[in-house]
C-alpha positions as a Markdown table, in Angstrom:
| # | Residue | x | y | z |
|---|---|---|---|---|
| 1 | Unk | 3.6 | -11.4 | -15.3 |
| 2 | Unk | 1.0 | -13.5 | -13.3 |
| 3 | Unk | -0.8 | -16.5 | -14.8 |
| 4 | Unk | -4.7 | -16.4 | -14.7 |
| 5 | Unk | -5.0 | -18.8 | -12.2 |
| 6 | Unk | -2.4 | -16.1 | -9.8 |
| 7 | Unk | -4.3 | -13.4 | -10.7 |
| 8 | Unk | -7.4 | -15.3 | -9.6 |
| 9 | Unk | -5.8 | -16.3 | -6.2 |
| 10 | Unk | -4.9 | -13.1 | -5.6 |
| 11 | Unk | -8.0 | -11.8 | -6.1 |
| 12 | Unk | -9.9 | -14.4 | -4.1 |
| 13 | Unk | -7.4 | -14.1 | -1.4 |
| 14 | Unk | -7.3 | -9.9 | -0.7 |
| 15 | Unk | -11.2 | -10.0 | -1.2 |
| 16 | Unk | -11.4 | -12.1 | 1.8 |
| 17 | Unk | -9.1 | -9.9 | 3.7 |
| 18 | Unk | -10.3 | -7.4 | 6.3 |
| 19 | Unk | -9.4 | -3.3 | 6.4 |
| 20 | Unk | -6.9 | -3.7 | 9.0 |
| 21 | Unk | -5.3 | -7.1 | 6.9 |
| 22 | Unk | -5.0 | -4.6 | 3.9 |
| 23 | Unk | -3.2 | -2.3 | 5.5 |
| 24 | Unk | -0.6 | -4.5 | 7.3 |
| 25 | Unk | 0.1 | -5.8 | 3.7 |
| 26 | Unk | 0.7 | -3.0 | 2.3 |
| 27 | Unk | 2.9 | -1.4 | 5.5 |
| 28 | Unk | 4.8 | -4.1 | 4.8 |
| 29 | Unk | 5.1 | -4.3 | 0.9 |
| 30 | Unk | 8.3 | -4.2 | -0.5 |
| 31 | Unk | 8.3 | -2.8 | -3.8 |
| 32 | Unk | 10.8 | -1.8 | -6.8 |
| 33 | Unk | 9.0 | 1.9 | -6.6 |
| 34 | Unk | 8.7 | 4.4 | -3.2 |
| 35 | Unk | 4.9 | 3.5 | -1.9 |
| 36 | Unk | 4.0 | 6.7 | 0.6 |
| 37 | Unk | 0.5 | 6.0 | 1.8 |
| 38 | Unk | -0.3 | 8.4 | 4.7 |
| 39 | Unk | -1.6 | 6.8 | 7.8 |
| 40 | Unk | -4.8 | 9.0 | 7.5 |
| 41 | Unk | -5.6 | 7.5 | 3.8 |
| 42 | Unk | -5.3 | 3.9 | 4.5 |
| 43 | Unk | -8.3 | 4.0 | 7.3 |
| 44 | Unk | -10.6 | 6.5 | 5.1 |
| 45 | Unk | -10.4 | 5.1 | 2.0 |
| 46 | Unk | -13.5 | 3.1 | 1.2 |
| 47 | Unk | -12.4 | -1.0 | 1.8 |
| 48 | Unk | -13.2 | -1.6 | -1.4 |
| 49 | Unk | -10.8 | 0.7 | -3.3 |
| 50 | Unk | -8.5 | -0.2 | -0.4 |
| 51 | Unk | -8.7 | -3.9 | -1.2 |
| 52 | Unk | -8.2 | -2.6 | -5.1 |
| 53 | Unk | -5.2 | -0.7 | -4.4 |
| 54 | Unk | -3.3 | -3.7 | -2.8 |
| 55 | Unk | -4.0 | -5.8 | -5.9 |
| 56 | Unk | -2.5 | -3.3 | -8.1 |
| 57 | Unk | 0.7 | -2.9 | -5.9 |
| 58 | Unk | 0.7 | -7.2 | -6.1 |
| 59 | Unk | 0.4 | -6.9 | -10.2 |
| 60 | Unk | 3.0 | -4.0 | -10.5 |
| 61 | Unk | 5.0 | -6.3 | -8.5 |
| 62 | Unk | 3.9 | -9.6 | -9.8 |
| 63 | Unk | 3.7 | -11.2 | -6.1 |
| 64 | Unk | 0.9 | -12.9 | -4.5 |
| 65 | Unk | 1.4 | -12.7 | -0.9 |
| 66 | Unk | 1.8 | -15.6 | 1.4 |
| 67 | Unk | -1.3 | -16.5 | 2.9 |
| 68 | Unk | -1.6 | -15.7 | 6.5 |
| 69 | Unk | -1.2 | -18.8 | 8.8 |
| 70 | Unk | -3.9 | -19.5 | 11.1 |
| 71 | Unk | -3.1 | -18.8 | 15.2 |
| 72 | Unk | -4.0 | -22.0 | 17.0 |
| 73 | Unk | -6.6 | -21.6 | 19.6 |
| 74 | Unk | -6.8 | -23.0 | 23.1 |
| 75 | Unk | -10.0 | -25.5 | 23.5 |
């Protein structure tokens, strides 16, 4: 089980994550159960719900995923 302060990260962290963030995540989620999201339902679903739907995999699972690491930009 996640401590408050994961379950707060988590929550902080997928909240700031856009639609097409979500979805890579959860493409990519590796879980102990068969996740079967159609293509069609990950870009209709309201981002909201979306966003709610990854946090319940990342409970189930009790993982917070890695933050993303910023791509350096040319000045």
């Amino acid at each position: 089980m996640l401590a408050a302060e994961q379950v707060e990260e988590l929550i902080c962290l997928v909240a700031a994550m856009d639609r097409q963030s979500v979805i890579d995540y959860i493409k990519a989620f590796e879980a102990s159960f068969p996740i079967d999201f159609t293509d069609e339902f990950l870009t209709e679903i309201p981002l909201e719900r979306l966003r709610h739907v990854f946090v319940a995999l990342c409970l189930q699972e009790h993982h917070i995923p890695e933050r993303p690491t910023p791509v350096p930009t040319a000045a």
